[in-house]
Residue frames relative to the residue before (quaternion, step in Angstrom):
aa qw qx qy qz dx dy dz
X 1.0000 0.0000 0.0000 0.0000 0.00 0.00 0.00
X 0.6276 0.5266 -0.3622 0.4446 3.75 1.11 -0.31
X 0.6285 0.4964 -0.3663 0.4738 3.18 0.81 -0.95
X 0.4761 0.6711 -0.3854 0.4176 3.91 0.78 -0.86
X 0.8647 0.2928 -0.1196 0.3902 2.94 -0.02 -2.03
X 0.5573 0.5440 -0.4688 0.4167 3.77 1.13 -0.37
X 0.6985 0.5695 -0.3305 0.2802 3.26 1.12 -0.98
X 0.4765 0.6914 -0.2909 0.4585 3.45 1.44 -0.80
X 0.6338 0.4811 -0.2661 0.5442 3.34 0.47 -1.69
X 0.7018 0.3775 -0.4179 0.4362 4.16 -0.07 -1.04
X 0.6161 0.4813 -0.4286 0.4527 3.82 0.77 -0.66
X 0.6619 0.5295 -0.3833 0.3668 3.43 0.23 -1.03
X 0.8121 0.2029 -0.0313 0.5462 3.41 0.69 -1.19
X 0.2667 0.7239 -0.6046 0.1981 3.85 0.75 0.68
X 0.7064 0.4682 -0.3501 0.3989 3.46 0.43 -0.94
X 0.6931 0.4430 -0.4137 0.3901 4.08 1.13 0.22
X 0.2820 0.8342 -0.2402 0.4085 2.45 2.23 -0.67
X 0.7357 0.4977 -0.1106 0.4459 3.39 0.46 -1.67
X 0.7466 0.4551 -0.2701 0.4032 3.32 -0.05 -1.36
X 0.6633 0.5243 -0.3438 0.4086 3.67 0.92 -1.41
X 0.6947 0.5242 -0.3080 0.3844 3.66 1.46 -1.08
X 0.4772 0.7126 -0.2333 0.4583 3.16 1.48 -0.71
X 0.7758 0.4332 -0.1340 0.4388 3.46 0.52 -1.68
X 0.5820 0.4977 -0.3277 0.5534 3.69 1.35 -0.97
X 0.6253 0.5624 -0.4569 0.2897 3.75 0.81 -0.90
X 0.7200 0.5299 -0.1930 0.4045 3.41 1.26 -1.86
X 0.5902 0.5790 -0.3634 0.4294 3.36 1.45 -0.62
X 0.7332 0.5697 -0.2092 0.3067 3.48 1.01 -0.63
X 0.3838 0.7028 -0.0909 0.5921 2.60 2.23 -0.76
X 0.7849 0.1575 -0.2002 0.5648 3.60 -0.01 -0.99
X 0.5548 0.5217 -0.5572 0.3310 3.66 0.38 0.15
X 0.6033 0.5437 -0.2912 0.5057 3.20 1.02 -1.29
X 0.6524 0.3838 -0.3877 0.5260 4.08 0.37 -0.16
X 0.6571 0.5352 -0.3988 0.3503 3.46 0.65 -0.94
X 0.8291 0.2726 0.0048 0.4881 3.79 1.38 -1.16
X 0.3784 0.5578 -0.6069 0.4212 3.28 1.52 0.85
X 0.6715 0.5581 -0.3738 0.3128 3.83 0.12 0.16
X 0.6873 0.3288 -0.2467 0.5989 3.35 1.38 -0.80
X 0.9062 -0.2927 -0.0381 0.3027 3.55 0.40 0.38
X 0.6717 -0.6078 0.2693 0.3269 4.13 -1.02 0.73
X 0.3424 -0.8097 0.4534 0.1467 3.72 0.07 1.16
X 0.8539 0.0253 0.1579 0.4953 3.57 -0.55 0.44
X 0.4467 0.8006 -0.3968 0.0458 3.90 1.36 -0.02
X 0.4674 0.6610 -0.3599 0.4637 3.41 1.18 1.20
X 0.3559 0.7636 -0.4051 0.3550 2.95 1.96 -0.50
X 0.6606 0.6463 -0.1787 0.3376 3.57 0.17 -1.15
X 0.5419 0.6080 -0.2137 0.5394 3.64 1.22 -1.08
X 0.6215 0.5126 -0.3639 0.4675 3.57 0.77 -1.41
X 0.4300 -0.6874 0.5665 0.1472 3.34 -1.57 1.13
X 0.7256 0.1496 0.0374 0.6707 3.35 1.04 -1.32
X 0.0999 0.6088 -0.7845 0.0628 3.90 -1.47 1.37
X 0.4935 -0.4632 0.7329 0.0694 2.75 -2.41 0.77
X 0.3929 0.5724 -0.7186 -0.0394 3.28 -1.78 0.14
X 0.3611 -0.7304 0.4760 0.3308 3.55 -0.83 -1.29
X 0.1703 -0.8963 0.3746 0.1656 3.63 -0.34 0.18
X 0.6484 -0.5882 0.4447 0.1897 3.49 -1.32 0.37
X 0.3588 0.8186 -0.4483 -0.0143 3.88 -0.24 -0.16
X 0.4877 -0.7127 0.5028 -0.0389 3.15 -1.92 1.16
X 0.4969 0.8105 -0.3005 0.0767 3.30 0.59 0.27
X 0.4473 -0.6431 0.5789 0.2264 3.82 -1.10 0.71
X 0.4379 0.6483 -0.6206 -0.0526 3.68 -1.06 0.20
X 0.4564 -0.4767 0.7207 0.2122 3.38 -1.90 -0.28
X 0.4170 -0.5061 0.7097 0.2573 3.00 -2.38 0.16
X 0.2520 -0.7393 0.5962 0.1855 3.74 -1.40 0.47
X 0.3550 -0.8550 0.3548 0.1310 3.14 -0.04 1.44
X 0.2317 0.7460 -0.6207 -0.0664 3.71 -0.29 -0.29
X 0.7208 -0.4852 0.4776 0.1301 3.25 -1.64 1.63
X 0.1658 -0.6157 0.7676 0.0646 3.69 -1.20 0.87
X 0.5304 -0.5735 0.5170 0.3500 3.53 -1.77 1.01
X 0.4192 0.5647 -0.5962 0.3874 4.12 0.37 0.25
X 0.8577 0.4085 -0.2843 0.1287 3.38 0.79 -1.21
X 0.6853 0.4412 -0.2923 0.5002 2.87 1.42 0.86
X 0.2505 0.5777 -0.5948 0.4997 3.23 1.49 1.33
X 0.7875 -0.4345 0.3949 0.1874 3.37 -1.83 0.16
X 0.5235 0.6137 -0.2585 0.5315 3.65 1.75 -0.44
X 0.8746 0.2320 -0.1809 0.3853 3.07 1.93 -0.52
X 0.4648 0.7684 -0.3768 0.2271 2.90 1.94 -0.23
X 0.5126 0.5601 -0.4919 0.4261 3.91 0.60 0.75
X 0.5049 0.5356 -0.3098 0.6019 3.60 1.40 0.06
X 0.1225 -0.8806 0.4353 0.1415 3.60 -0.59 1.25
X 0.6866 -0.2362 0.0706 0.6839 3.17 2.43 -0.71
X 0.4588 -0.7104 0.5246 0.0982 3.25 -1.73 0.23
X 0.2737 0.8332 -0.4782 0.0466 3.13 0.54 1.03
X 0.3509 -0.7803 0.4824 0.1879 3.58 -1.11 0.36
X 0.3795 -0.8197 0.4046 0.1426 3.78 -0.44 1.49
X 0.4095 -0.6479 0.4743 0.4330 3.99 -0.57 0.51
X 0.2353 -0.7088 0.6649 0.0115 3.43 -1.05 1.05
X 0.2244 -0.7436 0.6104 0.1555 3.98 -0.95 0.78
X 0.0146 0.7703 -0.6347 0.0601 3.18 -1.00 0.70
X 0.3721 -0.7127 0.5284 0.2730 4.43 -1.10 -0.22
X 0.0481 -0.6633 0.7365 0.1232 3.38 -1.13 -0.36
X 0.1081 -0.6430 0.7533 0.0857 2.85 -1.92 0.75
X 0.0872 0.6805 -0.7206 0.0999 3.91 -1.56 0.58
X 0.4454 -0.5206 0.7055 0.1810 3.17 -2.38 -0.20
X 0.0419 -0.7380 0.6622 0.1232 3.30 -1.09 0.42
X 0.4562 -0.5466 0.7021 -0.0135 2.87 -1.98 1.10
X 0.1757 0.8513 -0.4836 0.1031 3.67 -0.18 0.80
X 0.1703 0.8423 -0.5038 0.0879 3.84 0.14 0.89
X 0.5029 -0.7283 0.4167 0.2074 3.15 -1.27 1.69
X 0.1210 -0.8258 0.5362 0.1263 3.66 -0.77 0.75
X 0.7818 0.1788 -0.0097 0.5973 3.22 1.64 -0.16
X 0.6768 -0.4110 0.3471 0.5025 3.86 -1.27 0.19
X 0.8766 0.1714 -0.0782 0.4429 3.51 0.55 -1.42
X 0.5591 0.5114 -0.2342 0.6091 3.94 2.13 -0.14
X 0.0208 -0.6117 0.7900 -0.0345 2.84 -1.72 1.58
X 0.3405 -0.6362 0.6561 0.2212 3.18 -1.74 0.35
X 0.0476 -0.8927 0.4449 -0.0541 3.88 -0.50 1.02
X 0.0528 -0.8148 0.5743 0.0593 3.58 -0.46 1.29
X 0.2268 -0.7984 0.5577 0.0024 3.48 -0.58 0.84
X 0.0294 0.8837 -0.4653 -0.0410 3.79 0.51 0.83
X 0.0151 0.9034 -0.4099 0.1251 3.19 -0.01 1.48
X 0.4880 -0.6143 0.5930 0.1816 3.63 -1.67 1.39
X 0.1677 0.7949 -0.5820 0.0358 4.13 0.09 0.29
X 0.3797 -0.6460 0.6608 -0.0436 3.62 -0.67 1.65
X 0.0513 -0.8299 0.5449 -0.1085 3.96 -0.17 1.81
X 0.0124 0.8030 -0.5901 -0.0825 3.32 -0.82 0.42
X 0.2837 0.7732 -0.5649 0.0514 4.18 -0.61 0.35
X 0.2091 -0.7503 0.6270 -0.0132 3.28 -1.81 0.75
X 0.1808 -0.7500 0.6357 0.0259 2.98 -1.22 1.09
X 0.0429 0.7948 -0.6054 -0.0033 3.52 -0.82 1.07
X 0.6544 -0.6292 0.4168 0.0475 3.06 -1.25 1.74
X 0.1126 -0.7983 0.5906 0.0343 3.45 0.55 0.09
X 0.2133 0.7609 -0.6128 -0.0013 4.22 -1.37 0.24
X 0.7658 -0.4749 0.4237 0.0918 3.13 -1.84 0.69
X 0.6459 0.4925 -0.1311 0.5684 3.37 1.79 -0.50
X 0.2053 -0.7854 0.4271 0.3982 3.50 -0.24 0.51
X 0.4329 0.7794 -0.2830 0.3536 3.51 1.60 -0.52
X 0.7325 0.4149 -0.1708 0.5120 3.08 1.23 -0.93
X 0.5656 0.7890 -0.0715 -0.2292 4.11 -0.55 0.29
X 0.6453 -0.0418 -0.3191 0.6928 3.59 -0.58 0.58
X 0.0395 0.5849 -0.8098 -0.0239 3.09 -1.74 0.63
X 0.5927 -0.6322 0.4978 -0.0341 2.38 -1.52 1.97
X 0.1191 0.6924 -0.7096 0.0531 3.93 -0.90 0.23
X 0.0326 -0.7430 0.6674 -0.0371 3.43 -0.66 1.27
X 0.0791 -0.7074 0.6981 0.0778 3.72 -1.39 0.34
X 0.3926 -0.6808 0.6168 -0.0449 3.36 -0.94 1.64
X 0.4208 0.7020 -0.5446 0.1830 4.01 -0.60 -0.06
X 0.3401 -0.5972 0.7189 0.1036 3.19 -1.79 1.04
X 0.0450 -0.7640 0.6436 -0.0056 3.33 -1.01 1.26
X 0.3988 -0.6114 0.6518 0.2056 3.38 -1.63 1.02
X 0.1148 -0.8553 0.5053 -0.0003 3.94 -0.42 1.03
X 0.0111 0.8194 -0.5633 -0.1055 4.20 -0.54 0.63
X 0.2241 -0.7938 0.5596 0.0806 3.45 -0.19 0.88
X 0.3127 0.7192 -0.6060 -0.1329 3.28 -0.83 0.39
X 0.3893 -0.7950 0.4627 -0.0477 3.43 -1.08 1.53
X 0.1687 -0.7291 0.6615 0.0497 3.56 -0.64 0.10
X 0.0298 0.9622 -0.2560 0.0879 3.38 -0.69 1.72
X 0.0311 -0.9620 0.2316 0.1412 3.43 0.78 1.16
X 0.0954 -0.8267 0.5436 0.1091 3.62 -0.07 0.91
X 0.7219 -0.5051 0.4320 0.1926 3.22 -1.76 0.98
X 0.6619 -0.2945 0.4660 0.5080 3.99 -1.62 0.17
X 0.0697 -0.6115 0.7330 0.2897 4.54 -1.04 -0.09
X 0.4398 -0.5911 0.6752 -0.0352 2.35 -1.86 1.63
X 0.6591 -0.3752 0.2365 0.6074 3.80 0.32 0.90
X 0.8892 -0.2168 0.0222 0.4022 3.37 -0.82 -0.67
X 0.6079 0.3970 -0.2977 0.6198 4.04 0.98 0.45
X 0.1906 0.5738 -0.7963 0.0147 3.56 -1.88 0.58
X 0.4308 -0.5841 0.6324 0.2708 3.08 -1.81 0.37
X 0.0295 -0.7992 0.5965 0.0678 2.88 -1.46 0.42
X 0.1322 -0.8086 0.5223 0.2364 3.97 -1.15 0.28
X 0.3382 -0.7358 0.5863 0.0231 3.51 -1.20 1.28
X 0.2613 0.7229 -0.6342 0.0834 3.73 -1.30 0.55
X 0.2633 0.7287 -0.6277 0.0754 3.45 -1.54 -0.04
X 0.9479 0.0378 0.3007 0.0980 2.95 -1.64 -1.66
X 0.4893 0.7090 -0.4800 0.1660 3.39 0.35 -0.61
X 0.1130 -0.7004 0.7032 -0.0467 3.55 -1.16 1.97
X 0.1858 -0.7964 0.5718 -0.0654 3.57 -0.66 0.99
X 0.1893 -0.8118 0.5263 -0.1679 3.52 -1.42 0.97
X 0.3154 -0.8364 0.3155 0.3185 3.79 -0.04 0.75
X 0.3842 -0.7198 0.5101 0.2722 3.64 -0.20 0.20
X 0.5421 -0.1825 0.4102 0.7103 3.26 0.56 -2.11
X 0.0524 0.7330 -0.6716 0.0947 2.62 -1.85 1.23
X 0.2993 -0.6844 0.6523 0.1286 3.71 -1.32 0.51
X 0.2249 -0.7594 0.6019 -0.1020 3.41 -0.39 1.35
X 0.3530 -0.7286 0.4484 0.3787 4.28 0.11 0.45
X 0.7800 -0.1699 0.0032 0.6023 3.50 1.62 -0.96
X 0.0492 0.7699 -0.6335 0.0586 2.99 0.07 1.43
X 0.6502 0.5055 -0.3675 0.4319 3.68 0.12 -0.63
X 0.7248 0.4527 -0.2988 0.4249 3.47 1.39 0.07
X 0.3749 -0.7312 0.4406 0.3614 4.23 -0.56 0.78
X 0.4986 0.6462 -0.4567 0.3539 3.59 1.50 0.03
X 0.8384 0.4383 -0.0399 0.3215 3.21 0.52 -1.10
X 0.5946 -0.5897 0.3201 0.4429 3.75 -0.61 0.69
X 0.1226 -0.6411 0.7534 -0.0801 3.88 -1.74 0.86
X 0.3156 -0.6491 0.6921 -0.0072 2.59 -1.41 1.82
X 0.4580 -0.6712 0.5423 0.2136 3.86 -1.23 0.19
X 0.4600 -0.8330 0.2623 0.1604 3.63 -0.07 1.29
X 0.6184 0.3772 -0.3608 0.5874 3.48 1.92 0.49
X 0.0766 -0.7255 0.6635 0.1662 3.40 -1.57 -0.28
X 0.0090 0.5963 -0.7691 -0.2299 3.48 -1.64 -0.20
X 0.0223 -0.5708 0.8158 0.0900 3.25 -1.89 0.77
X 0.4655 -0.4364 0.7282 0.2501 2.95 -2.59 0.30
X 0.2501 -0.8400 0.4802 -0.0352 3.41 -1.37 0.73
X 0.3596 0.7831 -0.5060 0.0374 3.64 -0.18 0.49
X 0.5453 0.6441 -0.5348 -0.0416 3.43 -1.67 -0.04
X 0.8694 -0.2860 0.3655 0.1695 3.37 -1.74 -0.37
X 0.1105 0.7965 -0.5856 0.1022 3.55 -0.58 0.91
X 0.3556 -0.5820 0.6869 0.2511 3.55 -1.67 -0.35
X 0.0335 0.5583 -0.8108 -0.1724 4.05 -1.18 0.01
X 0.3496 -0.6330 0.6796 -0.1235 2.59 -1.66 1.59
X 0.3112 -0.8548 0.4095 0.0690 3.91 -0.01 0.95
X 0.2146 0.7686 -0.5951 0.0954 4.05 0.05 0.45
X 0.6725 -0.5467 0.2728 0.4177 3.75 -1.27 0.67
X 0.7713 0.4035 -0.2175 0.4416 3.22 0.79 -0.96
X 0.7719 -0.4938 -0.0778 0.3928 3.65 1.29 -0.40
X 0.7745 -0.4374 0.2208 0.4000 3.89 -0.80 0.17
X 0.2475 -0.7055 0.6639 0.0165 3.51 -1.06 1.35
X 0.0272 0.7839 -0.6199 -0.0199 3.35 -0.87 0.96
X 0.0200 0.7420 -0.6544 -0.1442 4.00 -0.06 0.43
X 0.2324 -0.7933 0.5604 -0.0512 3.62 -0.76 1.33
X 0.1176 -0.7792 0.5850 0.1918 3.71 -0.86 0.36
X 0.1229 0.7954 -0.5661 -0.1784 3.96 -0.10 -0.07
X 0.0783 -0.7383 0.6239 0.2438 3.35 -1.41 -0.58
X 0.0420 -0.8152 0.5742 0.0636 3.64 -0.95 0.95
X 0.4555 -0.7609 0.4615 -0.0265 3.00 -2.10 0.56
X 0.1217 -0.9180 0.3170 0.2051 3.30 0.94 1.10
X 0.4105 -0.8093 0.3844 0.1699 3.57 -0.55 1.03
X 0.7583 0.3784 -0.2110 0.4872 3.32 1.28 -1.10
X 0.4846 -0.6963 0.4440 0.2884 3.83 -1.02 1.02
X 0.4606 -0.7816 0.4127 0.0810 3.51 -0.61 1.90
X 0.3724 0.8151 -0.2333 0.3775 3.39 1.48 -0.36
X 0.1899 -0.8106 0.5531 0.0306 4.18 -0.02 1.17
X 0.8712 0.3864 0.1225 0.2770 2.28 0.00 -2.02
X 0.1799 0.8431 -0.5058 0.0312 3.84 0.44 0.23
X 0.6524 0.6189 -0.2208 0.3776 3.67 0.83 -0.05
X 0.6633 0.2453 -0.2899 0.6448 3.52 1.23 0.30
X 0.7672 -0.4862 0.1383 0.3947 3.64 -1.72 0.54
X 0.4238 0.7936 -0.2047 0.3856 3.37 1.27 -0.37
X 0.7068 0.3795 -0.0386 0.5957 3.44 0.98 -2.05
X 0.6678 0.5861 -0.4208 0.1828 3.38 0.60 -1.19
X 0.7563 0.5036 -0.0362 0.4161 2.92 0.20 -1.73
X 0.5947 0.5062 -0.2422 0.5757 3.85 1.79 0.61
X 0.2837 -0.7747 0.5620 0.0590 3.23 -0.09 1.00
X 0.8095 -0.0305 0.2358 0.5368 4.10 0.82 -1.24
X 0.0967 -0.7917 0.6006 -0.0558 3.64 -0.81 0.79
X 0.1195 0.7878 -0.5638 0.2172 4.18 0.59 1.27
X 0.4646 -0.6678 0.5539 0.1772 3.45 -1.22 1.50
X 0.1335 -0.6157 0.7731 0.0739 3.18 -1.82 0.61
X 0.1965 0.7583 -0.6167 0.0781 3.45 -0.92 0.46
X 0.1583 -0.6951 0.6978 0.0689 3.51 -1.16 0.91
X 0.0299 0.7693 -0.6382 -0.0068 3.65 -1.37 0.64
X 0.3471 -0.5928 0.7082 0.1630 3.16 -1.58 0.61
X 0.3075 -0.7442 0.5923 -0.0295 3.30 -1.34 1.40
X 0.1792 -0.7412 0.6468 -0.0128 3.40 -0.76 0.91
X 0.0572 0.8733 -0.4827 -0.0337 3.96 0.19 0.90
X 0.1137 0.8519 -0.5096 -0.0403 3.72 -0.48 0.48
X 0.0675 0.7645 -0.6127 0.1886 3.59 -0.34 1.47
């Protein structure tokens, strides 16, 4: 019931939610320009083999749908499509980050990630309409990543990040799972990962705002045996996130 109600509250108030993350990001940002000239933040930081921090995340995704050959037999031809809406959701985690090289880190990023998607039936009847099928689930996420960062320019470098990401339900709220009528999602995943960041330097320690984007590899699909499953062939995540890094 906490997790529920925390989640509610973050809907209700995501969009301030945002802006404040947003505004701290740019704020961090122009500081770091304002004081990469007068002097080297932390310029030992780098030396360290093994750092710690934890991170923040923002993210929007969807299911990719792909059609099964039922859905275009006659059992279905009152069904006009399946399409699946971007849903926003957060994550929280720690990272583990050890240097393996001048310009390579290896990076785990254990991570709490709070999912939301929907599928909405769509038909050919006006009598009939959209029906909605949301899935709700807390996932337990391990990233491993591989991370190449750029020459530092006094207090900022860029840097690019990708890999891994095996995944695992924790808790979840399914709209009907516990029913054979309704649509079921499977309670793992693997995705492929990649994107782009900045480290941002400060004396005490290291802002990274990060963008990634992942690809889920394994078909999310359970069910295939009621009106729901049939007429689905596959069900693969998309998900883009904003990264909030603090180490």
């Amino acid at each position: 019931m906490p997790v529920i109600n925390f989640r509610n509250k973050l809907h209700l108030y995501r969009c301030k939610v945002v802006a404040t993350l947003l505004l701290v990001s740019f704020a961090f940002v122009a500081e770091a320009q304002r004081t990469r000239w007068v002097r080297k933040n932390n310029p030992n930081y780098d030396d360290k083999k093994l750092t710690y921090g934890f991170l923040i995340g923002l993210h929007t995704n969807e299911y990719r749908v792909k059609y099964s050959d039922q859905f275009v037999t006659q059992d279905f031809d009152t069904v006009h499509s399946v399409t699946s809406d971007w849903k926003k959701g957060f994550a929280l985690g720690f990272i583990v980050n050890y240097k393996i090289a001048d310009f390579f880190d290896i990076r785990l990023t254990p991570t709490v990630a709070f999912l939301e998607y929907e599928l909405r039936y769509m038909y050919t009847v006006n009598s009939l309409p959209t029906d909605v099928q949301p899935v709700e689930t807390t996932m337990v996420e391990f990233p491993v990543l591989l991370k190449y960062k750029s020459e530092r320019r006094d207090n900022i470098r860029m840097y690019m990040i990708g890999g891994i990401k095996p995944s695992i339900e924790a808790s979840g709220k399914k709209s009907v799972e516990n029913s054979s009528s309704g649509i079921k999602v499977k309670g793992g995943n693997i995705s492929l990962e990649a994107g782009f960041g900045f480290d941002l330097y400060y004396p005490l320690f290291k802002f990274s705002p990060e963008i990634r984007f992942s690809r889920g590899l394994v078909n999310m699909l359970e069910n295939t045996t009621n009106k729901y499953g049939q007429p689905l062939q596959s069900l693969t995540t998309n998900t883009i996130t904003i990264y909030l890094l603090f180490q």
